[in-house]
C-alpha positions in Angstrom: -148.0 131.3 3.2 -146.3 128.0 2.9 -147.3 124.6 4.7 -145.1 124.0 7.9 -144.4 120.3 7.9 -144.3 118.4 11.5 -140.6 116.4 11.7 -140.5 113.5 14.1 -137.7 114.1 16.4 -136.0 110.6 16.7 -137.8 109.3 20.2 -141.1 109.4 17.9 -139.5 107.9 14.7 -140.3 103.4 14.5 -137.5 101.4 13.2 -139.0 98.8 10.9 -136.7 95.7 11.4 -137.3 92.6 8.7 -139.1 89.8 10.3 -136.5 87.2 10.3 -137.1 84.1 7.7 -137.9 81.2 9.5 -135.3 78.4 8.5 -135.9 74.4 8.2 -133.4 72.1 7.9 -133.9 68.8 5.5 -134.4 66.6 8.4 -137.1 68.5 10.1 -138.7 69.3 6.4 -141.3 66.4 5.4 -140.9 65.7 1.9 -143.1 67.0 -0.4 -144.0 64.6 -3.8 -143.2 65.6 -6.6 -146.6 66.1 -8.9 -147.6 63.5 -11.5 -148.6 64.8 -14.6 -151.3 62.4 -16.4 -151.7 61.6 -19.8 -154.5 64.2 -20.2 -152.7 67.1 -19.0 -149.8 66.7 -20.9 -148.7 69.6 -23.4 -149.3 68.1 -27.1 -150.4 70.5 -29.6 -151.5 69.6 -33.0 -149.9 71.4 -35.8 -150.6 69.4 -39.1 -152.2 72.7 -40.3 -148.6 74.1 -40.1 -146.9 71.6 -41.8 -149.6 71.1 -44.6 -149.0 75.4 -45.4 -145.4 74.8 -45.1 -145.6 72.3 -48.1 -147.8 74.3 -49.9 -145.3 77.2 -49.6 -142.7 74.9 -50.5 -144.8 74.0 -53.5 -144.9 77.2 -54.8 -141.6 78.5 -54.0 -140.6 75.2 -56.3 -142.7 76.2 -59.1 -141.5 80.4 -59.0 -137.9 79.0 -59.1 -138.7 77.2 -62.3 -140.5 79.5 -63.9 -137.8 82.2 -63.2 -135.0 79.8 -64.9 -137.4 78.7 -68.1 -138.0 82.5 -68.3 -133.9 83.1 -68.1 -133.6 80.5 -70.8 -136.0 82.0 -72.8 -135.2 85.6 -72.9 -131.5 85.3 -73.6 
């Protein structure tokens, strides 16, 4: 046999209302500072490692480029 389930009839049944947001105004509000970064928390990455493999890709790039138009020349 099957499971009777127990309905609330509605003078058991809670209404959940939102609490209401509590609102400030500017002028009761104290003002907050704003936060001061410092020098050593500053976001300053070091990528010299990328630039030095972007020249060396560059590099070679160059060099297949010229090989490819000697090699044109050549086999004509």
């Amino acid at each position: 046999m099957s499971k009777k389930s127990k309905q609330r009839s509605t003078s058991q049944r809670r209404v959940v209302s939102p609490s209401p947001v509590p609102t400030e105004t500017a002028a009761s509000a104290p003002a907050k500072p704003a936060a001061i970064r410092s020098s050593s928390q500053e976001f300053n990455p070091d990528y010299s490692y990328v630039i030095s493999d972007l020249k060396r890709i560059g590099v070679l790039a160059a060099s297949f480029i010229a090989v490819l138009v000697v090699l044109s020349f050549i086999l004509k």
